[in-house]
C-alpha positions in Angstrom: -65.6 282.9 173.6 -62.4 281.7 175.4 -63.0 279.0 177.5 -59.9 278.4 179.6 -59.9 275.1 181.8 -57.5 274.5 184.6 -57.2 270.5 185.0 -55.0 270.7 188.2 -53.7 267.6 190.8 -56.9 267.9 193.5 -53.4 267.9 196.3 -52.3 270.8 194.3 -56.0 272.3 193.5 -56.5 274.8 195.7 -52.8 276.7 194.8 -54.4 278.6 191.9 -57.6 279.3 193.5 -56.2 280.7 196.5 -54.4 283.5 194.4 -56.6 285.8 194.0 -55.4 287.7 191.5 -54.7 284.7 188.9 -58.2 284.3 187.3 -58.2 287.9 186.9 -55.0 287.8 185.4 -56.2 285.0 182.9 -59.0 287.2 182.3 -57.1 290.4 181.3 -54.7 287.7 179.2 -57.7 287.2 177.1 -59.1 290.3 176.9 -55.5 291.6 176.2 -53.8 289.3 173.7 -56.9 287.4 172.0 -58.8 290.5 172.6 -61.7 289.2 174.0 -64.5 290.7 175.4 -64.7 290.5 179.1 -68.1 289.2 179.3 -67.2 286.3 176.9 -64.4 284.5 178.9 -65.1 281.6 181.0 -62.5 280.3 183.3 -63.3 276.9 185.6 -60.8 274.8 187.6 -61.1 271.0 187.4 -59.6 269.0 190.3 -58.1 265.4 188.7 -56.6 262.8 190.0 -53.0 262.9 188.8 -51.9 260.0 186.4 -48.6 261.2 184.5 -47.6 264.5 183.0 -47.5 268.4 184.2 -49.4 268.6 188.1 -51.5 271.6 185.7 -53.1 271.0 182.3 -54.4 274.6 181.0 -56.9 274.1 178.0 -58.0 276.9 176.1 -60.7 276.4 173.5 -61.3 279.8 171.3 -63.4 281.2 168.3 -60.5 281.2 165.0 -60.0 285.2 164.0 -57.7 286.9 161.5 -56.4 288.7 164.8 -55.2 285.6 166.6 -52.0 284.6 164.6 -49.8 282.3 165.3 -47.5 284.9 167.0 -50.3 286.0 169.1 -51.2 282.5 170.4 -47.6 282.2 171.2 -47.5 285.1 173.1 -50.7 283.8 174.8 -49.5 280.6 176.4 -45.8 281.9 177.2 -48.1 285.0 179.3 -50.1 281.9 181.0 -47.3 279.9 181.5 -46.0 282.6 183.3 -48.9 283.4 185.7 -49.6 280.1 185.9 -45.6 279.5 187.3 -45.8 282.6 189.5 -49.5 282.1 191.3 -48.2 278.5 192.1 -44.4 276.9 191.1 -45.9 274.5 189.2 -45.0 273.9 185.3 -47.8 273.6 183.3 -49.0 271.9 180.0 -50.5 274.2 178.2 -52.7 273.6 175.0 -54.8 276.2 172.5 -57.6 274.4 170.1 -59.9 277.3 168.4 -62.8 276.7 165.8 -64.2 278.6 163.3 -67.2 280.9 163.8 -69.4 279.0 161.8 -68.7 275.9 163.2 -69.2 277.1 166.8 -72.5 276.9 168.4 -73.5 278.5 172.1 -76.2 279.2 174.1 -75.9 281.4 177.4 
């Protein structure tokens, strides 16, 4: 399920984009750590206009599992915070809300 959103400055928005290799890192941060499968993460950038706070506000919504303790959502945001500084110099505000299965409901 992750869906990871990039809310980003729209003077700063195209800094992630253009590095190629940082959705596909965000991917394999997933896939790796919350041990998702591939075809389940979905990764968008949102251009804002800035009010106050970090110039990047990464939101992560995810399906609640027995495998993604506490230590492994740790391990997930200081890995994005990380590829998130190094694809751009910007600090981000990161934030991680998951849901229970049952309480989840998808189409496509």
């Amino acid at each position: 399920m992750p869906n990871l959103t990039f809310y980003i400055a729209e003077n700063q928005a195209d800094v992630l984009q253009r590095a190629g290799d940082f959705t596909h890192k965000c991917r394999a941060l997933c896939c790796d750590i919350l041990r998702a499968e591939p075809q389940n993460v979905h990764i968008i950038f949102i251009a804002v206009k800035p009010g106050c706070g970090q110039p990047v506000y990464a939101q992560l919504f995810y399906r609640l599992t027995t495998l993604r303790t506490q230590d492994v959502m740790e391990n997930f945001m200081r890995e994005l915070d990380a590829a998130i500084q190094q694809a751009s110099g910007l600090t981000p505000r990161i934030r991680c809300f998951g849901s229970p299965a049952e309480q989840i409901f998808a189409r496509n």
